[in-house]
N, C-alpha and C positions, 0 to 999 in steps of 0.2 A: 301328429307324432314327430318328435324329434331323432332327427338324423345321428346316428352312431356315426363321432368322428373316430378318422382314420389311424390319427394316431395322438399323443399330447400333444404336439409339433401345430399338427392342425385343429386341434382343440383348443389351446393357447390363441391359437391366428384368428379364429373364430369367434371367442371371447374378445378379443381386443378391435377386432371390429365392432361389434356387439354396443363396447361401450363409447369407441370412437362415434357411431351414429346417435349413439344417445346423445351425443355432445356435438349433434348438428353439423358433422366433419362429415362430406361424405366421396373425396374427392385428397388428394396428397398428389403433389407436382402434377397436375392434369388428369393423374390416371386415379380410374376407383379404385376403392380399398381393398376389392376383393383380388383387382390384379396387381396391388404392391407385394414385397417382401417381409417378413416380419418381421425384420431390422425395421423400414421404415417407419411397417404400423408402429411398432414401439417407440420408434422416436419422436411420434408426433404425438401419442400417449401420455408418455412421459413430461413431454413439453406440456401439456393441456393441463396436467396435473401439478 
């Protein structure tokens, strides 16, 4: 069963992890994905894309 996020904020951060792994990223300045900001994940997102 899938976790009910907390809010779009963290549904958004969630997705974009989501697809950042799928694209073998698991890892942004040292730290994992799940401890960056969503600025970052985006930025690294975006760049991949």
């Amino acid at each position: 069963m899938e976790q009910i996020p907390e809010s779009k904020f963290e549904d958004k951060r969630m997705n974009v992890i989501e697809e950042l792994v799928e694209q073998n990223v698991f890892k942004i300045n040292g730290k994992q994905l799940y401890e960056t900001s969503l600025y970052e994940l985006m930025k690294t997102y975006t760049e991949k894309n």
